[in-house]
C-alpha positions in Angstrom: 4.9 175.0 -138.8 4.7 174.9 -142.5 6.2 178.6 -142.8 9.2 176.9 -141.0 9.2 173.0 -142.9 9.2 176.0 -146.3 11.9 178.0 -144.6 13.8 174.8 -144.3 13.2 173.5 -147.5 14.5 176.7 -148.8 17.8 176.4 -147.2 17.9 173.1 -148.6 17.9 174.1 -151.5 20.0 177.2 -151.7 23.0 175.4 -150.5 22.7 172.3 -152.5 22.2 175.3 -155.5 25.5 176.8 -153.9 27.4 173.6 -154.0 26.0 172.7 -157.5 27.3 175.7 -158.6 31.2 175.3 -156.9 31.5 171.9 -158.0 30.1 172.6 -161.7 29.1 169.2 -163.4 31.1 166.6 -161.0 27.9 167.1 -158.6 24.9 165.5 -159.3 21.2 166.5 -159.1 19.1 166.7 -156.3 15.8 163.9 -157.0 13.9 165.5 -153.9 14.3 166.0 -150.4 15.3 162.4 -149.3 17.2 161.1 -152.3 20.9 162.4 -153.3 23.1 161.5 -155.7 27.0 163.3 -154.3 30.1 161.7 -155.5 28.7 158.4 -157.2 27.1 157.6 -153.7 23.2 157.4 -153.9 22.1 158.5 -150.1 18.4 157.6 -149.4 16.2 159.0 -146.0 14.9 155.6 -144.5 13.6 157.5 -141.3 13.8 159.9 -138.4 12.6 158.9 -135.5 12.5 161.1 -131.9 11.3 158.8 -128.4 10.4 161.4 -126.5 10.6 159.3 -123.8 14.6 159.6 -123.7 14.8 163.1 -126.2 17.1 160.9 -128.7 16.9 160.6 -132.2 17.4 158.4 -134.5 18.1 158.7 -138.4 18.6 156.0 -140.5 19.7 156.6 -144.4 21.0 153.8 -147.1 24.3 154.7 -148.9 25.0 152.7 -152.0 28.5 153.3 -154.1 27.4 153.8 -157.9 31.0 152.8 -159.0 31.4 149.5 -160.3 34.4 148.8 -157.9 34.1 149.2 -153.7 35.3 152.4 -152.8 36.4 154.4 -149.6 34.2 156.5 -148.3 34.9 159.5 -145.8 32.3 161.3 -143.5 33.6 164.2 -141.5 31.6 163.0 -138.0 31.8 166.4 -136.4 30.3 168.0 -139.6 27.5 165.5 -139.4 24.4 167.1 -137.6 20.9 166.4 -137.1 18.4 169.5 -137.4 15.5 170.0 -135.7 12.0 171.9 -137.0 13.4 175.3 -135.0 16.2 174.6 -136.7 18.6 173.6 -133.4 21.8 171.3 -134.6 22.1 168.4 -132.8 25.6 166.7 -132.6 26.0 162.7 -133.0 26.2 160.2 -129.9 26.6 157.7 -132.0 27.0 156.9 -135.7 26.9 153.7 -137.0 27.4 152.6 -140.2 27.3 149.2 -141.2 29.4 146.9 -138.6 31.6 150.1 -137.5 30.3 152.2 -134.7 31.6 155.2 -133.7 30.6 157.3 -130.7 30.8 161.2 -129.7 33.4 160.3 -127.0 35.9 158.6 -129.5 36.9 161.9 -130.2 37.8 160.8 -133.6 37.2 163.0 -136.6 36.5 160.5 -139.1 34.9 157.3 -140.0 36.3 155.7 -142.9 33.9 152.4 -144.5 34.6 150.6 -147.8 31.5 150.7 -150.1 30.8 147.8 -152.4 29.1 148.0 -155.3 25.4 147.9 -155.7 25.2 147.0 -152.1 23.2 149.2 -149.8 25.1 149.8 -146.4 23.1 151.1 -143.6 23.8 154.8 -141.3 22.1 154.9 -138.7 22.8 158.1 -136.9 21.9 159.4 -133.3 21.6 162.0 -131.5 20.6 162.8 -127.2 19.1 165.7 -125.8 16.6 166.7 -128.3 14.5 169.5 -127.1 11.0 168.3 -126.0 8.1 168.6 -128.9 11.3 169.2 -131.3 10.8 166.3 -134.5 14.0 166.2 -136.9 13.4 167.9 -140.4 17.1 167.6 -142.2 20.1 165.6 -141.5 23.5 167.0 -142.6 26.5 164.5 -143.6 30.1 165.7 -144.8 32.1 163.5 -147.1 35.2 163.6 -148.5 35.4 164.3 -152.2 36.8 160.7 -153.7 38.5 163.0 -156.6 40.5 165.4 -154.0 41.5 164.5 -150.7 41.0 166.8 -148.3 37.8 168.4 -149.9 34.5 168.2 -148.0 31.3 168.0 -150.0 27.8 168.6 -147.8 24.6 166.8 -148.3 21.8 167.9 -146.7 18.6 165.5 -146.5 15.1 165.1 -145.3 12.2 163.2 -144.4 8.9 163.0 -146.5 
């Protein structure tokens, strides 16, 4: 179990190295596992939640715009996955994200939200069909680059 939450962790790490690394200074740094600062939006883990009763899960993150005006924000829906601790991806059913709710049989590809400033907005994400004993470890979001449309940037979070 902790070989694998280390093997994650790893991962993590490499890719938000990787992406670091493509997108030189514009990125910023990585406080820990469950705080990131991508694109002037701060994107905190709230919680991660599996009922085992129905295999769903639930993850809830805060996204705040650090941009003194509101600001469009972008998440790639189908990119968005939840991962599990034997590292299983786990498409959406739903994603909702403050008043706008989206589900997986929309079929739409994005969700587009306007971002005030210094005003949290809630993403609550879920996911059905979670393998039995399986708990969620990272949650991947893809957002558009506010700087140059029609570039993706990945953030990959997790739960202390």
């Amino acid at each position: 179990m902790i070989r694998k939450s280390l093997l994650i962790a790893m991962l993590m790490l490499s890719s938000a190295l990787a992406v670091s690394a493509r997108l030189g200074a514009d990125i910023a740094v990585v406080r820990d596992s469950n705080v990131l600062v991508i694109d002037d939006i701060r994107i905190e883990t709230e919680r991660f939640v599996v009922d085992s009763a129905t295999n769903t899960a639930t993850v809830e993150l805060s996204l705040s715009s650090l941009k003194e005006n509101p600001r469009e924000l972008k998440i790639n829906v189908y990119g968005t996955q939840l991962v599990d601790n034997e590292r299983n991806a786990y498409y959406f059913s739903t994603i909702a994200l403050g008043r706008v709710l989206m589900r997986f049989d929309d079929k739409q590809n994005y969700l587009n939200y306007l971002l005030q400033p210094n005003t949290p907005a809630k993403l609550i994400i879920t996911a059905e069909k979670i393998l039995p004993g399986a708990t969620i470890q990272v949650v991947k979001i893809v957002l558009e680059d506010s700087a140059e449309e029609g570039r993706f940037l990945d953030a990959y979070l997790s739960y202390r």
